[in-house]
C-alpha positions in Angstrom: -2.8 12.6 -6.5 -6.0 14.9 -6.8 -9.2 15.8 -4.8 -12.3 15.2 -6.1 -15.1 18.2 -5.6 -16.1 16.1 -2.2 -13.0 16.0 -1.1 -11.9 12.5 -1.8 -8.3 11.4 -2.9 -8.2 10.5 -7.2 -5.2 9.1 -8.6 -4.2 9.7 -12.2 -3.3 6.3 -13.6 -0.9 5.6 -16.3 -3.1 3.2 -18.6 0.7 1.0 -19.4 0.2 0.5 -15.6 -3.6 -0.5 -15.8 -3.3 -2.6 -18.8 -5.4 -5.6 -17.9 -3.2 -7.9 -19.5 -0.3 -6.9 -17.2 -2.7 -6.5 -14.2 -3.4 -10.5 -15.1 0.5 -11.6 -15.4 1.4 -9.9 -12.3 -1.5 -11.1 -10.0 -0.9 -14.8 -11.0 2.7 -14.5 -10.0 1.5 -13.0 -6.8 -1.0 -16.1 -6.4 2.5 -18.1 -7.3 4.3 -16.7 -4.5 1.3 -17.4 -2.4 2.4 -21.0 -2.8 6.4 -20.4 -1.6 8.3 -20.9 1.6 9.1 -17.7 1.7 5.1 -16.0 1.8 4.7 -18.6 4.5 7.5 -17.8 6.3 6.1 -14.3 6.4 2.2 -14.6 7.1 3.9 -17.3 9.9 5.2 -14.0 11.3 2.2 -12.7 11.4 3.1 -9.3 11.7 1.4 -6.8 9.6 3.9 -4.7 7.8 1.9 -1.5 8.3 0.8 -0.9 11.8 2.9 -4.0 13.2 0.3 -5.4 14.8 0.1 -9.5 16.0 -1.9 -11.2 13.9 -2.9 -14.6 13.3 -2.0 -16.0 9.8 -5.7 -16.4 8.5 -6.1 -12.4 9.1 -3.2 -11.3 6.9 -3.4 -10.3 3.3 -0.7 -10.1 0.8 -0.2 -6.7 -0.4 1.9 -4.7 -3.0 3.9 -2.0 -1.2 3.8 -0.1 -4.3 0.0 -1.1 -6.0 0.2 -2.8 -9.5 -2.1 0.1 -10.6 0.2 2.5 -10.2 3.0 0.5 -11.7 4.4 -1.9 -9.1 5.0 -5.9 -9.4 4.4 -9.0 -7.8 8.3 -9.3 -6.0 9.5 -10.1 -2.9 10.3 -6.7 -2.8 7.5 -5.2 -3.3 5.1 -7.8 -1.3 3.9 -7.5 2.2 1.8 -9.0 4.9 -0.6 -6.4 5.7 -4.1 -6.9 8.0 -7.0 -6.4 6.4 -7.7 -3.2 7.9 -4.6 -1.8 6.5 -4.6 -3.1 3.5 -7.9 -1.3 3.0 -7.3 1.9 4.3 -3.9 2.2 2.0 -5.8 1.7 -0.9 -3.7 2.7 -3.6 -1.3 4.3 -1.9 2.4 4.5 -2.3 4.8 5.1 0.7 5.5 8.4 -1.0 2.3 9.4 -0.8 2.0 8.3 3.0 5.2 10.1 3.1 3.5 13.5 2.0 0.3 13.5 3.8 2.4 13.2 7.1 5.0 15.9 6.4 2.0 17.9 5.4 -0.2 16.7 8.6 2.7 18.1 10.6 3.4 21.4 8.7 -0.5 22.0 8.7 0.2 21.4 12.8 3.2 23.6 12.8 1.5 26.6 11.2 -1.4 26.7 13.3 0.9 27.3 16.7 1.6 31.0 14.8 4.4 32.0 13.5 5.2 35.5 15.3 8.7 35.8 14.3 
C-alpha cells in the first residue's frame, strides 16, 4: 500500500488478480451464493461482520474479506455480511492491512507520550 502526493491510500495490484475474466467468474459465483441457505442464514443474522452492528437484512451487503482485486474468491470463507457503511469505508482493504494501520495508530500514540528513558 502507497500514498498518493494528497495523501490518499494506492494499492499496487497484481494484473493476474485484476484480470477481468476472473473478476467475472468469481462475481457470478458470489451472485450464486447469493441464492443459498447458507447467505441467507447469514444476512438473517443481520449482523455486520465489521463493526457488529444490528441490522436489518435489506441493509447488509455481501462482501469479500479479502477483495477479489487483490486476489481473493467468492468462498464461504472469504464472504461476509457487512453494512453498507463498512463495506465502503474498507474499500479494498485486507485485514492485514486494518491490522497495520492500528499497530501503527497505536505506536504513533505511544511515541508521542515521550520516551525519556
Amino acid at each position: 500500500m502507497s500514498r498518493n502526493q494528497k495523501g490518499s491510500e494506492y494499492f499496487s495490484l497484481d494484473p493476474a488478480h485484476t484480470d477481468p475474466k476472473r473478476l467475472k467468474k468469481e462475481r457470478q459465483k458470489a451472485q450464486e451464493m447469493r441464492k443459498t441457505q447458507w447467505w441467507l442464514d447469514q444476512v438473517n443474522r443481520g449482523t455486520c461482520h465489521y463493526c457488529e452492528k444490528k441490522f436489518s437484512a435489506k441493509d447488509l451487503t455481501m462482501d469479500h474479506v479479502t477483495p477479489l482485486a487483490r486476489g481473493g474468491t467468492s468462498t464461504q470463507g472469504n464472504i461476509v455480511c457487512a453494512c453498507r457503511s463498512c463495506n465502503r469505508d474498507k474499500k479494498l482493504e485486507t485485514p492485514v492491512d486494518s491490522l497495520f494501520k492500528q499497530l501503527e495508530a497505536e505506536r504513533s500514540e505511544g511515541g508521542s507520550e515521550g520516551s525519556g528513558e
